[in-house]
N, C-alpha and C positions, 0 to 999 in steps of 0.2 A: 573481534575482527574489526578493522578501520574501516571510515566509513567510503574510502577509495577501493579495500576487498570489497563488501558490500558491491559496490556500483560496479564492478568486475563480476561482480556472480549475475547482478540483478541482468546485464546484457547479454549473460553467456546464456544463461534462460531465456531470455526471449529469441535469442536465436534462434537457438530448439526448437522453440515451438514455433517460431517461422518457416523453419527449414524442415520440420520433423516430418518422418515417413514413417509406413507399420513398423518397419524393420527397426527405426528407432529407439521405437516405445523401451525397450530393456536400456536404453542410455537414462532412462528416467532417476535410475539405482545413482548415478550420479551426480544427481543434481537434488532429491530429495533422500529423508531421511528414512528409515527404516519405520519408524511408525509416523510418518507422515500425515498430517489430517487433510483429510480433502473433501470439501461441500459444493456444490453447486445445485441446481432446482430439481437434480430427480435423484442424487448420491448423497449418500456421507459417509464415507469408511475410514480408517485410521493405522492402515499399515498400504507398506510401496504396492504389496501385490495386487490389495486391490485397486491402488493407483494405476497401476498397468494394466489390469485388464480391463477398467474403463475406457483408457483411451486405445487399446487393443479392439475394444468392441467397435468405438469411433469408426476405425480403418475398414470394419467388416458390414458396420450397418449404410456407411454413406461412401458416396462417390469421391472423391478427389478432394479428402476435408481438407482445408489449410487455414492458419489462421496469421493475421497482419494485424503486429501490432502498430497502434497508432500513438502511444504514450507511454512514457514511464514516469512515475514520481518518487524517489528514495529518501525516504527518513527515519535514522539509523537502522533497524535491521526491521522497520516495514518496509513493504514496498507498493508501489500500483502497477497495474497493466493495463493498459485500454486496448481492445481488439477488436477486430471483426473476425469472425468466423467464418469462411467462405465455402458450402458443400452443394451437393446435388444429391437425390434423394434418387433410393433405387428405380422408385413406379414413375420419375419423371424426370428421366438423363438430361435434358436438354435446359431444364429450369433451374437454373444456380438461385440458390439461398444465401441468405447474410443473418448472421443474428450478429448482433454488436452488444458488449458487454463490457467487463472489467473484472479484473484479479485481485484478489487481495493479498497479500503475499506475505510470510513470514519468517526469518531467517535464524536460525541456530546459530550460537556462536564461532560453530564452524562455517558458517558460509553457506550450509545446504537446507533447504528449503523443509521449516518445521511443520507450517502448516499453510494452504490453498484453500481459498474460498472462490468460485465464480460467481458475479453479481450477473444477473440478465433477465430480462421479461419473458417469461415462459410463454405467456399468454400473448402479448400483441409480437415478440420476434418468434413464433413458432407454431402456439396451435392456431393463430385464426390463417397458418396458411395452410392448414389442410382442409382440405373439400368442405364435410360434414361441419366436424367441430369448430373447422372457420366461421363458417355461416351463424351456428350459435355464439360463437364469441363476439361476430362481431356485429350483433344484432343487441345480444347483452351489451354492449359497451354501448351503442346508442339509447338503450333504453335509461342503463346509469348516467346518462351525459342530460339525458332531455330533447 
């Protein structure tokens, strides 16, 4: 595939996931491949379905997920993505969340996406913002800092 198909998949992807709603998630079949790798800080599975029903569960566990991308980088069939994530948590409608990460991305010579990696800080974008485990992490991180 040329490296102008590439830059033609690499943007129809990030639309997606710009634009993407529940209802979407089965367009995923089109854009990834049948066994697909996909990792990020709490997954690693290796075929679409369970690609789908991760970001399926997304739709079910959080409020209004959407994610903005803020970058792309293509070189020949890598790719990057820079995001933000942007959700609201069920026990707290009113407080929109942000984690900010990056994609790693990988293309088949067909054009369709071999393998996905999410790069993100579990720990400072995610648990020190909950109550409890906040308070321990971020009581640990001052004590590793000095």
């Amino acid at each position: 595939m040329s490296d102008g198909s590439q830059a033609v998949r690499l943007q129809a992807l990030a639309h997606f996931f710009e634009n993407m709603h529940a209802v979407d998630v089965p367009r995923l079949r089109t854009l990834y491949r049948e066994d697909a790798y996909f990792k990020d800080p709490f997954n690693e599975v290796h075929r679409i379905e369970d690609i789908e029903r991760i970001f399926a569960r997304m739709f079910e566990d959080l409020l209004d997920p959407r994610f903005v991308i803020t970058g792309t980088v293509l070189q020949d069939s890598e790719a990057f993505l820079t995001w933000n994530f942007h959700f609201r948590l069920q026990r707290s409608p009113s407080d929109e969340q942000c984690i900010r990460g990056c994609s790693q991305i990988h293309f088949d010579d067909d054009g369709l996406v071999q393998s996905h990696r999410d790069y993100w800080d579990a720990a400072e974008e995610l648990y020190e913002k909950l109550p409890i485990i906040g308070s321990l992490m971020r009581w640990l991180k001052r004590r590793i800092q000095g």
